[in-house]
Backbone as CSV, one residue per row, in Angstrom:
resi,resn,N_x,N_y,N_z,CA_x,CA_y,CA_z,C_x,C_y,C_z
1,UNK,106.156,89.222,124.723,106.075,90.555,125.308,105.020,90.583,126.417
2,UNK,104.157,89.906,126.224,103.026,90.150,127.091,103.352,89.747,128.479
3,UNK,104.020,88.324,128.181,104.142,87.647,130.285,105.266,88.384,130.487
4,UNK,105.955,89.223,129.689,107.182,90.024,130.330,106.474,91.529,131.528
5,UNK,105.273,91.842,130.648,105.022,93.330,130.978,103.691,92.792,131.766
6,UNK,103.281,91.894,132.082,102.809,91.059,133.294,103.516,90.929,134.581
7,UNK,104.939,90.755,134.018,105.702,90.155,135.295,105.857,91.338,136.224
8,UNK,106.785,92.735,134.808,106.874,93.858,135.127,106.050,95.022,135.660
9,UNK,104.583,94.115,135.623,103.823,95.443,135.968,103.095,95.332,137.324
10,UNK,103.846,94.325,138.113,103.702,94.237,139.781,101.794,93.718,139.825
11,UNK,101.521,93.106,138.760,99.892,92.090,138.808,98.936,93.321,138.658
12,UNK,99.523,94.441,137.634,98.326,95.715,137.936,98.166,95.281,136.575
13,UNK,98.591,95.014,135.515,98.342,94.515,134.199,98.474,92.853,133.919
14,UNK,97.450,92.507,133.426,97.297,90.760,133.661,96.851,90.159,131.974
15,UNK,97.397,89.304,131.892,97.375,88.804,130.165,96.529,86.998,130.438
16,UNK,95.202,87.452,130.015,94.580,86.187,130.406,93.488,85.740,128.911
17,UNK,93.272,84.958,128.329,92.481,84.590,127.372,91.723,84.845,127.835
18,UNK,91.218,84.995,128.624,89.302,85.378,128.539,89.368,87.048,128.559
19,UNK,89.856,87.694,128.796,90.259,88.710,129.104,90.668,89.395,127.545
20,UNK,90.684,88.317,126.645,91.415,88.978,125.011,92.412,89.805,124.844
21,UNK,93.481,89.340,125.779,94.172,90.129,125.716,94.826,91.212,127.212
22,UNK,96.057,91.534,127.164,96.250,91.809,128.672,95.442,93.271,129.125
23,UNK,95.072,93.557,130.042,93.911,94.224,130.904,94.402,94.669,132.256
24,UNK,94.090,95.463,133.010,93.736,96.137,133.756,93.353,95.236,134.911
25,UNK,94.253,94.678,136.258,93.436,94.264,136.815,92.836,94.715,138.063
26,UNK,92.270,95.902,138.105,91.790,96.615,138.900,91.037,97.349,138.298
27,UNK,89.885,97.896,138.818,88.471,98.786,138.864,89.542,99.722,137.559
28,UNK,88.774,100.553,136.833,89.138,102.177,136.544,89.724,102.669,137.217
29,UNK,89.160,103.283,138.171,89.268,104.246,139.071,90.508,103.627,140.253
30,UNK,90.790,102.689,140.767,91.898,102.349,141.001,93.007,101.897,140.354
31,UNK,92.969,101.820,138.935,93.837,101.337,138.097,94.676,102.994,137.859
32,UNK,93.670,103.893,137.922,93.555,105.152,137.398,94.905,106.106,138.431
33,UNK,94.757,105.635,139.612,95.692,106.281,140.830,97.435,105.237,140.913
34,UNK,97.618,104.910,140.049,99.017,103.766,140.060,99.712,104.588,138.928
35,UNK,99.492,105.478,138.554,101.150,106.121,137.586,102.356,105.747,137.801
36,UNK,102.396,105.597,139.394,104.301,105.241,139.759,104.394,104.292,139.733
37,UNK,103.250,103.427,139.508,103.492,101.623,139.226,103.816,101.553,137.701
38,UNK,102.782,102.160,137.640,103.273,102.005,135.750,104.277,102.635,134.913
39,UNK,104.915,104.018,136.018,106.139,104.268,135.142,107.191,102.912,135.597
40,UNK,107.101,102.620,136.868,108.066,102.097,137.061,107.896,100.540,136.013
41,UNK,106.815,99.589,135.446,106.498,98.822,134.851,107.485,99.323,133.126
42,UNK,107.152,100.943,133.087,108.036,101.048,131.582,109.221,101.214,131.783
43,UNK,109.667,101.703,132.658,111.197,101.485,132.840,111.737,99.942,132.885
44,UNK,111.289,99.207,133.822,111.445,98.169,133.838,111.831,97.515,132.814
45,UNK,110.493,97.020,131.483,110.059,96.699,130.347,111.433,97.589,129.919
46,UNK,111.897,98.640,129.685,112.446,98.946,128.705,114.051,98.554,129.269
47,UNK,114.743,98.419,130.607,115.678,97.749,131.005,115.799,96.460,130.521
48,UNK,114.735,95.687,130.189,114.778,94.420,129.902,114.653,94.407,128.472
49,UNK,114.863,95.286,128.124,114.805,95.066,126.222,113.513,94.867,125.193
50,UNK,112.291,95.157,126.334,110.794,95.657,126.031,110.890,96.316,125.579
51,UNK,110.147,97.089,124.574,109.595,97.815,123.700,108.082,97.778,123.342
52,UNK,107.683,97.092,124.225,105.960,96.538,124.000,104.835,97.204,125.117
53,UNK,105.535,97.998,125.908,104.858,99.281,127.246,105.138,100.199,126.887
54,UNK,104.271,101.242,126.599,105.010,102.928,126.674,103.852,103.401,127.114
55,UNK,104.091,104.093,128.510,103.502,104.702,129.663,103.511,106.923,129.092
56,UNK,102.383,106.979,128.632,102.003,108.296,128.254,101.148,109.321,129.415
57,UNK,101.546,110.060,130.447,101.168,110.537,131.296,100.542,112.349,130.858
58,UNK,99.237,112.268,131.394,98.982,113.932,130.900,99.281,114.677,131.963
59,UNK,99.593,115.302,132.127,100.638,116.533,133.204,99.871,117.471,133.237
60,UNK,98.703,117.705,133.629,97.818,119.370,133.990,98.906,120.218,133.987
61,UNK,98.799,121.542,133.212,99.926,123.159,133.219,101.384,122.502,133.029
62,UNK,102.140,121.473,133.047,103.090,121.411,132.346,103.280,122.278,131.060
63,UNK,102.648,122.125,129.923,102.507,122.631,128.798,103.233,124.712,129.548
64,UNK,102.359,124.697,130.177,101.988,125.884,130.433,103.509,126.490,131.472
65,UNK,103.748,125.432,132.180,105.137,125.465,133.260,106.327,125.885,131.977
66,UNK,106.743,125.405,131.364,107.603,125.199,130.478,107.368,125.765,128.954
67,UNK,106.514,126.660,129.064,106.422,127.563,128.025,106.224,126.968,126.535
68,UNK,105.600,125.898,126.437,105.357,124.710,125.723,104.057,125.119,125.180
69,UNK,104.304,125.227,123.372,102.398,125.725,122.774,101.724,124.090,122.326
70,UNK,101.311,123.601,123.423,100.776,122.084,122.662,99.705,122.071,122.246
């Protein structure tokens, strides 16, 4: 799963032993501004029969757009 959602995640997620595990390979704060990389990384992953990415996005007033008590 891991070199799959490596391959899929255009080098913004990187699976390296020193690293313990796959990581972030960019700052916070630029890792932080790539949502459309990473939805597109779970779509991907899940076209390919992944199940090992699931991309959870918080939506400011959605809740609130859609009359939603979360």
């Amino acid at each position: 799963i891991r070199p799959a959602v490596e391959t899929h995640s255009g080098g913004l997620i990187v699976d390296r032993p020193a690293a313990a595990g796959p990581a972030p390979s960019l700052s916070s704060e630029e890792f932080a501004t790539k949502d459309s990389e990473l939805l597109a990384c779970d779509v991907e992953c899940r076209l390919a029969g992944i199940d090992g990415f699931y991309l959870e996005l918080d939506i400011p007033g959605l809740y609130d757009l859609i009359g939603h008590e979360g």
